[in-house]
FIMISE-974969 format. One record per residue (C-alpha): x, y, z. Coordinates in steps of 0.2 Angstrom, whole numbers, plus 5000, padded with zeros to 4 digits. Example, Ala and Ser with C-alpha at 12.3 -4.5 7.8 and 13.67 -1.06 7.14 Angstrom:
<nodes>
+------+------+------+
:    x :    y :    z :
+------+------+------+
: 5062 : 4978 : 5039 :
: 5068 : 4995 : 5036 :
+------+------+------+
</nodes>
This chain:
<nodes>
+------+------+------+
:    x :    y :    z :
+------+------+------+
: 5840 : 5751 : 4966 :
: 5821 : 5750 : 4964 :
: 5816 : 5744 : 4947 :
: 5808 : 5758 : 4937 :
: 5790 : 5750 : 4939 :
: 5794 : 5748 : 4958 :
: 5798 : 5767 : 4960 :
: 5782 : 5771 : 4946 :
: 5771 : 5761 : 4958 :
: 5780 : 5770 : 4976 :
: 5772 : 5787 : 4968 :
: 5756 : 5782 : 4963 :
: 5752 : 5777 : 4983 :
: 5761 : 5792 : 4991 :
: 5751 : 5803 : 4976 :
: 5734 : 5793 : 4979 :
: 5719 : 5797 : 4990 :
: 5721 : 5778 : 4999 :
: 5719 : 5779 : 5018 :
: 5733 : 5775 : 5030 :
: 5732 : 5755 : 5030 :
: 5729 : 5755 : 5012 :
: 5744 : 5764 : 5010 :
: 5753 : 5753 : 5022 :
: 5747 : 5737 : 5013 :
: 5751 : 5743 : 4997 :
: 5769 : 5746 : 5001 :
: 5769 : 5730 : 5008 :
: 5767 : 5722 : 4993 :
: 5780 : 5732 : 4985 :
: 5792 : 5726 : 4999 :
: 5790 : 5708 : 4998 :
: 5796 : 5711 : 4979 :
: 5812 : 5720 : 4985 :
: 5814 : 5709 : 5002 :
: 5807 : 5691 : 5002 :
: 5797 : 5688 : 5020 :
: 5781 : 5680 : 5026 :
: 5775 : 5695 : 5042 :
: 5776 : 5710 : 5042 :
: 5771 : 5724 : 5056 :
: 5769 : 5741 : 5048 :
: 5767 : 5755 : 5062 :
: 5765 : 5775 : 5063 :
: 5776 : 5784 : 5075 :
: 5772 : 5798 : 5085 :
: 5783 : 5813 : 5078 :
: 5779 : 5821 : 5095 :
: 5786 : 5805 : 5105 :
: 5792 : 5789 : 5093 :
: 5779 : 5779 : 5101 :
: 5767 : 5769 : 5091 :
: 5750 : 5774 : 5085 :
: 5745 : 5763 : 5074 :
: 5747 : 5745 : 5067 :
: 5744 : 5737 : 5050 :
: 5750 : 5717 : 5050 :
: 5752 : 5707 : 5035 :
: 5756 : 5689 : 5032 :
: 5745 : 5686 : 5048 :
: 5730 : 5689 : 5059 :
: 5732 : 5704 : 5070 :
: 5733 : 5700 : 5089 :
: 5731 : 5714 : 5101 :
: 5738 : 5698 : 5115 :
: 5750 : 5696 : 5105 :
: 5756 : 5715 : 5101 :
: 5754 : 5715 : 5122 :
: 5770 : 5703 : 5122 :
: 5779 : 5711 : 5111 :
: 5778 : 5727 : 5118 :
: 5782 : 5720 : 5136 :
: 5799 : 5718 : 5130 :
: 5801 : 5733 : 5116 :
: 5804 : 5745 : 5131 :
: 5819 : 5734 : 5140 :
: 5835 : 5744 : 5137 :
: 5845 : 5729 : 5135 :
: 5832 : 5721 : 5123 :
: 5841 : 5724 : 5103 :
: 5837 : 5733 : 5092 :
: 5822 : 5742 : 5101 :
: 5814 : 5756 : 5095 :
: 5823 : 5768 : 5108 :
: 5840 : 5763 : 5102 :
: 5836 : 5765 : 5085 :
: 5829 : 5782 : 5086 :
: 5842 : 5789 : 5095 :
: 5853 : 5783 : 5083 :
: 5846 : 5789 : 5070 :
: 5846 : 5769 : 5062 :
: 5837 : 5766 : 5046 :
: 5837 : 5748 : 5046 :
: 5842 : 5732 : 5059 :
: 5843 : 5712 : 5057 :
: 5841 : 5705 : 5073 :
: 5852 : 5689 : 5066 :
: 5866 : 5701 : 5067 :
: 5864 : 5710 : 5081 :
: 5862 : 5693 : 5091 :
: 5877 : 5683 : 5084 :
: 5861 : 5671 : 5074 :
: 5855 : 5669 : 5094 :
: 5838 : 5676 : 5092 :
: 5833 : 5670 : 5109 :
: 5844 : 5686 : 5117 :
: 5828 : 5695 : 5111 :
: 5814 : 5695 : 5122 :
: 5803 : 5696 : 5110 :
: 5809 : 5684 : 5102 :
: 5808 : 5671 : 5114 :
: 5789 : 5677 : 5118 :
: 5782 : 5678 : 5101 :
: 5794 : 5670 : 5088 :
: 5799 : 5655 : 5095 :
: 5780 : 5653 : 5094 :
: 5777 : 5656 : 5077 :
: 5794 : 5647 : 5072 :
: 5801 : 5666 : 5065 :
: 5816 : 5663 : 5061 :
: 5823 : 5679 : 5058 :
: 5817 : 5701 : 5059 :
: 5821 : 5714 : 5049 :
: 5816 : 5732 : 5055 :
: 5816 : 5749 : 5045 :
: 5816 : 5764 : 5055 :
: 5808 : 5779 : 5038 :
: 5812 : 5796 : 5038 :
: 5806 : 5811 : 5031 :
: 5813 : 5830 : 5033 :
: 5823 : 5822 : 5049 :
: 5805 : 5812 : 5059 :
: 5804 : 5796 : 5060 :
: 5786 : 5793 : 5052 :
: 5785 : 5774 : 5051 :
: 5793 : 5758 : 5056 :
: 5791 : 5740 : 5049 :
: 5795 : 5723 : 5056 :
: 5798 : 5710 : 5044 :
: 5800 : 5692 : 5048 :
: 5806 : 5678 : 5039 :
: 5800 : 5658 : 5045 :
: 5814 : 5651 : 5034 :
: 5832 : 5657 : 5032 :
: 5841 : 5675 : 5038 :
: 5840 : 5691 : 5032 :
: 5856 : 5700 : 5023 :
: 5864 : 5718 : 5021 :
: 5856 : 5717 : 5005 :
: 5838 : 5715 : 5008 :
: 5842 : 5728 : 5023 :
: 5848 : 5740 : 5008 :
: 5834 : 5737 : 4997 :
: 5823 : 5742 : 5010 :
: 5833 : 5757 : 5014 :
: 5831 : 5762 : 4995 :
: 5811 : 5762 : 4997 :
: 5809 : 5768 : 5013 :
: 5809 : 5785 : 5010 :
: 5793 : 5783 : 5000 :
: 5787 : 5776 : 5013 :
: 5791 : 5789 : 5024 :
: 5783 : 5802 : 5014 :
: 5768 : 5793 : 5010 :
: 5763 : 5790 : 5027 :
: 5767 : 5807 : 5032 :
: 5754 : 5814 : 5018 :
: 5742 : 5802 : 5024 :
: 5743 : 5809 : 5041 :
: 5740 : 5825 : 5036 :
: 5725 : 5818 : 5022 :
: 5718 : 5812 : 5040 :
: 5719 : 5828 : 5049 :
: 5714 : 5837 : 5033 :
: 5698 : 5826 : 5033 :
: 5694 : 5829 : 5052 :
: 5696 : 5845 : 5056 :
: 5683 : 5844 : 5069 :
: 5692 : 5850 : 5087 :
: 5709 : 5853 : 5079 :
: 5717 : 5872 : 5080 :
: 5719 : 5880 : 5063 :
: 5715 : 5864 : 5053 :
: 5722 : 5860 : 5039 :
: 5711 : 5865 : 5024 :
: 5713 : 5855 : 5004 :
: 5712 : 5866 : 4988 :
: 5708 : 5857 : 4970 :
: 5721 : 5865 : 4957 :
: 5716 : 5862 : 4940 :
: 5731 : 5863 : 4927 :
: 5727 : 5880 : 4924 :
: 5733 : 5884 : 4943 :
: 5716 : 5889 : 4949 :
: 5708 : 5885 : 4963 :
: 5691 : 5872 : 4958 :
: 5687 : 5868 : 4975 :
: 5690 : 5870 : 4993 :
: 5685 : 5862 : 5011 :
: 5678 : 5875 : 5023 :
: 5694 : 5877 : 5031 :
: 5703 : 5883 : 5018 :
: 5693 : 5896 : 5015 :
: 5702 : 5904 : 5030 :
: 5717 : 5898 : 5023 :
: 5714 : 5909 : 5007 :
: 5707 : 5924 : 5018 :
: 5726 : 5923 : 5027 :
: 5736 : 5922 : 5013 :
: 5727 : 5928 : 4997 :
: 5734 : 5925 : 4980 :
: 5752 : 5923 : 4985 :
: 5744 : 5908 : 4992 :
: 5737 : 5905 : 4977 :
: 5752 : 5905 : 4967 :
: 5760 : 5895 : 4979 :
: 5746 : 5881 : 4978 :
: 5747 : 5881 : 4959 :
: 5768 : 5880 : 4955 :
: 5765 : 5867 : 4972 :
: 5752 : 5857 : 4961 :
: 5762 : 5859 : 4947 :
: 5780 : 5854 : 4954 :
: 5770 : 5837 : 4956 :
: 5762 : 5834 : 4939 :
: 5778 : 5837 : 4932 :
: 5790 : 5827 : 4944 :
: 5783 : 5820 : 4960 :
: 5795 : 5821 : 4970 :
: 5791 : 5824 : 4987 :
: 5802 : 5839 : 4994 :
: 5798 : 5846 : 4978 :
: 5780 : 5844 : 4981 :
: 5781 : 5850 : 4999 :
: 5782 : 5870 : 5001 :
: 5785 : 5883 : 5013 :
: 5776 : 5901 : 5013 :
: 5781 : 5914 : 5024 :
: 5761 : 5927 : 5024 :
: 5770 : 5940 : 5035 :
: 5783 : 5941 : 5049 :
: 5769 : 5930 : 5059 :
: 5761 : 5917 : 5049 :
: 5771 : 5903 : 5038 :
: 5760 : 5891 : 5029 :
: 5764 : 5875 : 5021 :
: 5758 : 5868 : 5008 :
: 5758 : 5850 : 5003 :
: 5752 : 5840 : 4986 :
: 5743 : 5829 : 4994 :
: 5734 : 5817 : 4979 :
: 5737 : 5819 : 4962 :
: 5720 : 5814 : 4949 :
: 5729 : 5808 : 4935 :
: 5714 : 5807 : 4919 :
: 5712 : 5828 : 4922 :
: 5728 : 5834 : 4932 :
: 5719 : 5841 : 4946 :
: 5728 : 5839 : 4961 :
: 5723 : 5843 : 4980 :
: 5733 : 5854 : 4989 :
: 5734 : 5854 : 5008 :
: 5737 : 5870 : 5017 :
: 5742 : 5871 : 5035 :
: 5750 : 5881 : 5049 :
: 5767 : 5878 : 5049 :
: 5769 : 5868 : 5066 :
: 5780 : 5857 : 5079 :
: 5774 : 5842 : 5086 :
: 5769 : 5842 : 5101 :
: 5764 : 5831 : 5116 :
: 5745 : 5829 : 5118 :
: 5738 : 5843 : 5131 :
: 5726 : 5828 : 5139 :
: 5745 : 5821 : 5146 :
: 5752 : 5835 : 5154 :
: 5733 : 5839 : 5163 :
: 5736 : 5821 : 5168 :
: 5753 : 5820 : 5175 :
: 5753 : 5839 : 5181 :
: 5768 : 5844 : 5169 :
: 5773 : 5860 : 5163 :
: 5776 : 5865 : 5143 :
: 5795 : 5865 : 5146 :
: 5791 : 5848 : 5156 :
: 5783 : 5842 : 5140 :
: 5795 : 5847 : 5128 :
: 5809 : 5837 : 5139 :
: 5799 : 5822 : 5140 :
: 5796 : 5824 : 5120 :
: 5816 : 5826 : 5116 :
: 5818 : 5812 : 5130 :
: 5806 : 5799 : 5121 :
: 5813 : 5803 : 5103 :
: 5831 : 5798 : 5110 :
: 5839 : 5814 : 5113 :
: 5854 : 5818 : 5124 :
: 5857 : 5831 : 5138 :
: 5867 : 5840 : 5127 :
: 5856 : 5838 : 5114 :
: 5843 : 5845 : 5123 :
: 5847 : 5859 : 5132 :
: 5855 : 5865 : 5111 :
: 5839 : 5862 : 5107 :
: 5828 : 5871 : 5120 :
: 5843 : 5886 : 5123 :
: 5843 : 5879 : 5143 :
: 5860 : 5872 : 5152 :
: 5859 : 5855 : 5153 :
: 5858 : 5858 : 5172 :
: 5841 : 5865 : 5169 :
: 5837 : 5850 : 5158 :
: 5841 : 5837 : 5170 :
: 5829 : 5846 : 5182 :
: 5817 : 5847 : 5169 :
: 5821 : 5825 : 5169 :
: 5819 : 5823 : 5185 :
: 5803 : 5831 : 5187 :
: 5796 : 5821 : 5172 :
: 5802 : 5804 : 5182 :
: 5794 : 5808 : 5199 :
: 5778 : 5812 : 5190 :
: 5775 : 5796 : 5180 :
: 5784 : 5786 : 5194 :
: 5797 : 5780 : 5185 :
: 5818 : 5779 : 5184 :
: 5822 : 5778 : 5165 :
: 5818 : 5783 : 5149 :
: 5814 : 5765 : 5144 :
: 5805 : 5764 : 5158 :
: 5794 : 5781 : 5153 :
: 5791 : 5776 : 5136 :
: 5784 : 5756 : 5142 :
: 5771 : 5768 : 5155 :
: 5765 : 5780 : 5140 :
: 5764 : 5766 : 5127 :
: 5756 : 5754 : 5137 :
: 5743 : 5765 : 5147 :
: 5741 : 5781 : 5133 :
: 5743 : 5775 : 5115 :
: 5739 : 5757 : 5117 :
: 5724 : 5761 : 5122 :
: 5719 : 5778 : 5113 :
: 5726 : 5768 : 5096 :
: 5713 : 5756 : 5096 :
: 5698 : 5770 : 5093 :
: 5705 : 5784 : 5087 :
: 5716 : 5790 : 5071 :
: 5736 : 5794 : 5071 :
: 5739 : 5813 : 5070 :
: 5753 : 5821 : 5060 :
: 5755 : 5835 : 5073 :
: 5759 : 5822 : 5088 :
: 5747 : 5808 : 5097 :
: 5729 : 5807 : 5091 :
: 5716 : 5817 : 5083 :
: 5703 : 5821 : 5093 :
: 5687 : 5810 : 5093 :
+------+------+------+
</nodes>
């Protein structure tokens, strides 16, 4: 388990105002107390698709050449431990040591990048909140192994991790609302439960759901002064038969006890509309490709979506023949490489699927 001071010090940056890499880099030095490594790659996932959105590197220089070789092999189904395999498994953690018999050089990767840099060892965490994958990291090592136990000891933080990144998504959003439907809008609870201040969208907010979204906002605010745990400070409002809300303590100032409050639609991520205008697919085409990217079988599919899985294997098809390709691995390597790489390097990751709008 996390020492006390560890798991104080988790809170304070899932509770703070930090942006997205401060949070990353701040969790990385909490990491390296837990799980001794010299590099680590921290990246947002797409909770729409799994693909990567962003990238925060420590221990070394970042180097889009370099990212460029790594991901020219992340995609390959026989390449271990890739990002496909884990997510459909629902993995939290992976050694590559292990999963190659201690011969890294299975790993494509591995033989383009680490030999290179004399790695001599990865570690990667898959972190989950309320069932997405939010975050993954890649730690390396340049002397020695990793064990079951540093992949435990990371297990035991990531869900910080998870949840932190998640609030900094939706901080993001919060912060620029400009071109987004229904933005999300932040209200300042002071520790009297009432409302000090509020962004222009949560005006709307308020005109929607009135003071039992009010009351909701302060027993939210007040769930994470007392106990900052996450789920606790995460809740759902049902306005009427039509509108649920959430509402999310977002940042906690600790010298007065106000605490900001995010209000939002409650929403599904989703596939940006710029792909399917791109590629000609239909929303059930772009739920599929979704479910497809994030792992998920036939089966699992067509439970998902109420359709036979007749009806989804159409839907597959059709997804194939318009990006021109034969596989799922194969699908995500196109998106990743010629959509998010691309987009990632200019624009900020969005917690409702791909990228907020420029």
């Amino acid at each position: 388990m996390p020492s006390d001071r560890i798991e104080r010090r988790a809170r304070e940056l899932a509770c703070s105002d930090a942006g997205l890499d401060d949070v990353y880099r701040g969790f990385d030095e909490l990491a390296r107390q837990l799980v001794p490594y010299e590099v680590a790659a921290w990246s947002t996932l797409d909770p729409a698709s799994g693909l990567m959105t962003s990238c925060t590197v420590t221990g070394m220089p970042k180097d889009l050449e370099r990212e460029a070789l790594i991901f020219a092999h992340e995609f390959r189904e026989d390449e271990p431990n890739n990002i496909l395999s884990m997510l459909a498994d629902r993995q939290t953690t992976a050694i590559l040591s292990h999963s190659t018999g201690g011969d890294l050089r299975l790993a494509g990767r591995h033989r383009a990048v680490g030999e290179q840099f004399g790695l001599t060892d990865e570690l990667r965490g898959l972190m989950w909140a309320g069932g997405v994958a939010w975050t993954m990291v890649a730690m390396y090592r340049t002397d020695g192994t990793f064990t079951a136990g540093d992949a435990t000891r990371l297990e035991e933080l990531s869900r910080w991790v998870a949840d932190a990144v998640r609030i900094a998504l939706l901080r993001g959003a919060a912060h620029q609302p400009e071109g987004l439907d229904d933005p999300p809008g932040v209200l300042r609870i002071d520790v009297d439960g009432r409302v000090t201040a509020l962004t222009d969208p949560a005006y709307r907010w308020l005109d929607v759901g009135g003071h039992t979204l009010v009351t909701a906002a302060a027993a939210t605010a007040a769930a994470l002064r007392s106990r900052p745990e996450w789920e606790g400070a995460r809740t759902l409002v049902s306005i009427d038969r039509s509108t649920m809300l959430t509402l999310t303590a977002a940042s906690l100032v600790a010298d007065d006890g106000h605490v900001a409050v995010i209000v939002d639609r409650a929403r599904k991520p989703h596939l940006g509309s710029m792909m399917i205008e791109a590629y000609g697919l239909t929303p059930r085409q772009r739920e599929v490709l979704g479910l497809l990217l994030l792992g998920r079988s036939m089966t699992q599919i067509a439970r998902e979506l109420g359709i036979s899985e007749h009806t989804v294997n159409d839907h597959r098809k059709a997804v194939y023949l318009a990006f021109d390709v034969a596989s799922r691995a194969e699908l995500a390597a196109l998106l990743q490489h010629e959509h998010y790489l691309p987009l990632r390097q200019h624009l900020t990751p969005s917690p409702y699927g791909g990228f907020l709008p420029a």
